[in-house]
N, C-alpha and C positions, 0 to 999 in steps of 0.2 A: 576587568575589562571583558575575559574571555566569559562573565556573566550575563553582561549585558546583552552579547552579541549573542549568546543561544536564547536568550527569555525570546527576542528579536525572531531569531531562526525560527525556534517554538510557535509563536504565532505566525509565521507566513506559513510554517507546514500546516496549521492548523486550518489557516483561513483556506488552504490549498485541499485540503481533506474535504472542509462545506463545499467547497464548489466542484468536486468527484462524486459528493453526495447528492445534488443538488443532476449532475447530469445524471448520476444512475437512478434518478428516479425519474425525469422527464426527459431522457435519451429516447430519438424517435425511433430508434432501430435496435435490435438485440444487440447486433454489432458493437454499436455506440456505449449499451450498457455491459457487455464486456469487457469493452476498453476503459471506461470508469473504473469499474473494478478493479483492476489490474495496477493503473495509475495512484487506486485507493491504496492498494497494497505497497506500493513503491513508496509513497510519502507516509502509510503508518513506517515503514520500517526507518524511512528517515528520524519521524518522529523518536521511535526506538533511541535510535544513535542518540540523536540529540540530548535525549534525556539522559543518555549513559554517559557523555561529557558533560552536563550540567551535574551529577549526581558524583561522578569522578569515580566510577565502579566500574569495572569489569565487563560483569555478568550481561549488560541490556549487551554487547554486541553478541553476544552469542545466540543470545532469544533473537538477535535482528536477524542473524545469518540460519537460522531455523524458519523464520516466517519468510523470508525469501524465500526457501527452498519449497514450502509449505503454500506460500503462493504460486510461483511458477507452475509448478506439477497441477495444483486447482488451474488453474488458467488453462494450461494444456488439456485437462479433459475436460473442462466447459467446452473450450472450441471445439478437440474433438465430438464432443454431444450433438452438440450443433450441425454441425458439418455431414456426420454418419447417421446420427441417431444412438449411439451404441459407444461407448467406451473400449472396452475390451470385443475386439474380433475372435 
């Protein structure tokens, strides 16, 4: 049963990824296509999970909880970019 229900989960993050894909390339504003991004980041790392309980392994939550980290921090200095010009003051 708990099969069925991540192929299921699988394809809604999936479908949810094309359509993050689909705004960060015709997002009318920088804005918009940062916040794609970001949202992209949040469901691959779902994706991640998922597959780490469909696979029944360990290891994809730790790669999840690294690309979160590894997102966040990118997020923070795109926006700073944006905002300053400049990353580091």
């Amino acid at each position: 049963m708990i099969e069925i229900a991540s192929v299921f989960a699988l394809a809604a993050v999936a479908a949810a990824i094309l359509l993050n894909l689909y705004r960060l390339l015709v997002g009318p504003d920088v804005t918009d296509r940062v916040l794609a991004l970001d949202t992209m980041v949040i469901n691959a790392i779902g994706l991640v999970v998922l597959l780490g309980i469909l696979l029944g392994t360990g290891m994809y939550f730790e790669v999840a909880l690294l690309f979160a980290m590894v997102g966040f921090l990118s997020t923070v200095a795109l926006c700073k970019y944006l905002l300053r010009g400049n990353i580091i003051e």
